[in-house]
N, C-alpha and C positions, 0 to 999 in steps of 0.2 A: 713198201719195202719190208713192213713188219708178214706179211706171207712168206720174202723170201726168207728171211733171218730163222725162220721157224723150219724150214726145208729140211730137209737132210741132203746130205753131199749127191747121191744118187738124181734126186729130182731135181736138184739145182743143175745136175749135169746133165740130164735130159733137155728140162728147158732152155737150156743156154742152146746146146743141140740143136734146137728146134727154131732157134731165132729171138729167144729171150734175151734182151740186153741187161734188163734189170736182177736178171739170175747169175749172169755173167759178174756183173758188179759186187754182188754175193758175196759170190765165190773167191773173189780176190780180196775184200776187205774180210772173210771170214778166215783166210788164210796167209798173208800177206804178213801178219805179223812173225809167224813158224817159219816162214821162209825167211824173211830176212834176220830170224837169231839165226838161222842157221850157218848165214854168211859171216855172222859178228866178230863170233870171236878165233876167224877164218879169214878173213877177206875185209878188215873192218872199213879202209879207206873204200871198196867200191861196195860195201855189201846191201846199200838203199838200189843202188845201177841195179848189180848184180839180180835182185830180189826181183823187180821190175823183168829182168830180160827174161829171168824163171819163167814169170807169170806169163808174161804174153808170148812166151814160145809154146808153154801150156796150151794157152787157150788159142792160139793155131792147132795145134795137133789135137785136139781135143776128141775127133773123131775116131785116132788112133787107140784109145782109153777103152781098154776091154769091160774091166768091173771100176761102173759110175762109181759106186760105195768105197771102193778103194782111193777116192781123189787123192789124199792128201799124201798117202806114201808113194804113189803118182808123183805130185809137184814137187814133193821133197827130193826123192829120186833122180826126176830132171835136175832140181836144185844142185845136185852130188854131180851130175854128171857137167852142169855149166861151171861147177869152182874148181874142177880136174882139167876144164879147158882155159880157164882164163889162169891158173898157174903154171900152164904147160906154155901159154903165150906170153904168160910174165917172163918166162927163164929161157924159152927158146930150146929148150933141150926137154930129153930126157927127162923122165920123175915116175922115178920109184914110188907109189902111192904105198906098198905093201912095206916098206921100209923108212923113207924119207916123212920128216915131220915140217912143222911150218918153223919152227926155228932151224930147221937145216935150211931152208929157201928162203930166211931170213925177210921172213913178211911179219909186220910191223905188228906189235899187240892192242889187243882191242882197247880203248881206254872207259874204264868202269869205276864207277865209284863204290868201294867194295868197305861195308860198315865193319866185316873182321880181315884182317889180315889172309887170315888160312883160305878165305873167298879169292883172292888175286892170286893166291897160292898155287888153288886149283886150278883156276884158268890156266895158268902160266904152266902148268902141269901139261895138263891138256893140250897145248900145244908142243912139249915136247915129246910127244908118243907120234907114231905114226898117222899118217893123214887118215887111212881107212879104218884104223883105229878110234881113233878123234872122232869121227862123223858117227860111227856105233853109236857110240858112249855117249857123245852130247844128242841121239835119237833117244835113244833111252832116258837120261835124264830130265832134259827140259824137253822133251814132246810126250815124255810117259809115254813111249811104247813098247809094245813088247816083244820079245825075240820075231817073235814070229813078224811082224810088222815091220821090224827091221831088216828080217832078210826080205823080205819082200819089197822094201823101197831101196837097200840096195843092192837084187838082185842079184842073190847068193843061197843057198843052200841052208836050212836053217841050223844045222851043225855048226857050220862058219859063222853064222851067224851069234851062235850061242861060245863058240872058239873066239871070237873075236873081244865080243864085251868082257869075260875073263881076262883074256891078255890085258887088253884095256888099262881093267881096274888093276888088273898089277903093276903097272907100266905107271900107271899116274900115281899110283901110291908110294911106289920107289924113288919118283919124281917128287913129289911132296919133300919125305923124308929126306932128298937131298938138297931140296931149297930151304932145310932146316924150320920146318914146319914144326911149330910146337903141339899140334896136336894133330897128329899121325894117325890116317885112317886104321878102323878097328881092322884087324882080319877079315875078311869078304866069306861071307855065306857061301855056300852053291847057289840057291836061289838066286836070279840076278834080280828078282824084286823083291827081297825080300829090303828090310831099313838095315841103313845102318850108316857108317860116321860119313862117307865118302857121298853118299845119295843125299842123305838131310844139308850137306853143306850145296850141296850141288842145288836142290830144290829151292834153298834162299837164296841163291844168284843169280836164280831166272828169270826176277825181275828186274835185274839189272843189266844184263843184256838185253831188253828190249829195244826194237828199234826207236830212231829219233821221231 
């Protein structure tokens, strides 16, 4: 197992390809944990299910996977597109992804043990902006990736993609400031990686979303 762990995503996706089981296994314990934050503070009651259903719908379609190197905005991708199905089968209706948030559909918050305050703040933020919003922004944050990485796992235009983590951060900072948050994100850069108050607080509650 120490050859696969040392792999890169590409060869791990080859050999699995190829009938590798122990590269397949890899690939889900080296990923496994990204996919289920991404349910967390989303989906917290099904997001271990949910993570599970990602993976192994993955690694069926596996053959569908144009660029191996690209796995991971791959599985996340899928990730995005199984928690738009299973809140669409939660409410039975309609959902506005480009508008509606997880407090408008009134899905339950993740529960985190948060050392500052302004940590459950943001969560709680977070979940009051829009769904396609929400999924940018926590790609960005806790997966550190970059514009580009994000339109590309979900499948958007990198304009939109770089339109969206903007709104975002304003959206959550508005959100902060009105759950009377005593320390209100600084003004936002243009750069969206560059630091600052919104990203550093974000980066220490990425361990705390971990899965169980």
């Amino acid at each position: 197992m120490t050859h696969a762990t040392q792999a890169t995503d590409a060869e791990l996706v080859q050999r699995w390809r190829a009938g590798d089981r122990a590269a397949c296994e890899a690939l889900f314990h080296r990923h496994y944990a990204a996919v289920a934050r991404f349910f967390r503070n989303k989906a917290p009651a099904e997001a271990a299910d949910l993570a599970q259903r990602t993976l192994l719908t993955g690694f069926q379609r596996i053959a569908g996977l144009q660029d191996a190197a690209r796995f991971k905005s791959w599985i996340l991708g899928m990730a995005y597109n199984v928690l738009r199905e299973q809140l669409r089968s939660a409410r039975r209706e309609r959902i506005d992804f480009t508008s509606m948030s997880l407090v408008d559909l009134g899905s339950s918050p993740v529960s985190v043990v948060a050392r500052q305050r302004v940590h459950q703040v943001l969560l709680d933020a977070l979940r009051r902006i829009p769904i396609e919003l929400q999924a940018a922004l926590e790609l960005h944050y806790w997966e550190r990736m970059s514009v580009q990485e994000i339109a590309d796992t979900l499948e958007i235009p990198l304009g939109t993609a770089k339109t969206r983590l903007r709104r975002a951060r304003e959206l959550v900072a508005v959100a902060m400031a009105d759950a009377g948050s005593q320390a209100a994100p600084r003004e936002q850069p243009e750069d969206p990686n560059a630091p600052d108050d919104l990203q550093a607080w974000a980066f220490e509650i990425g361990r705390a979303i971990e899965p169980e």
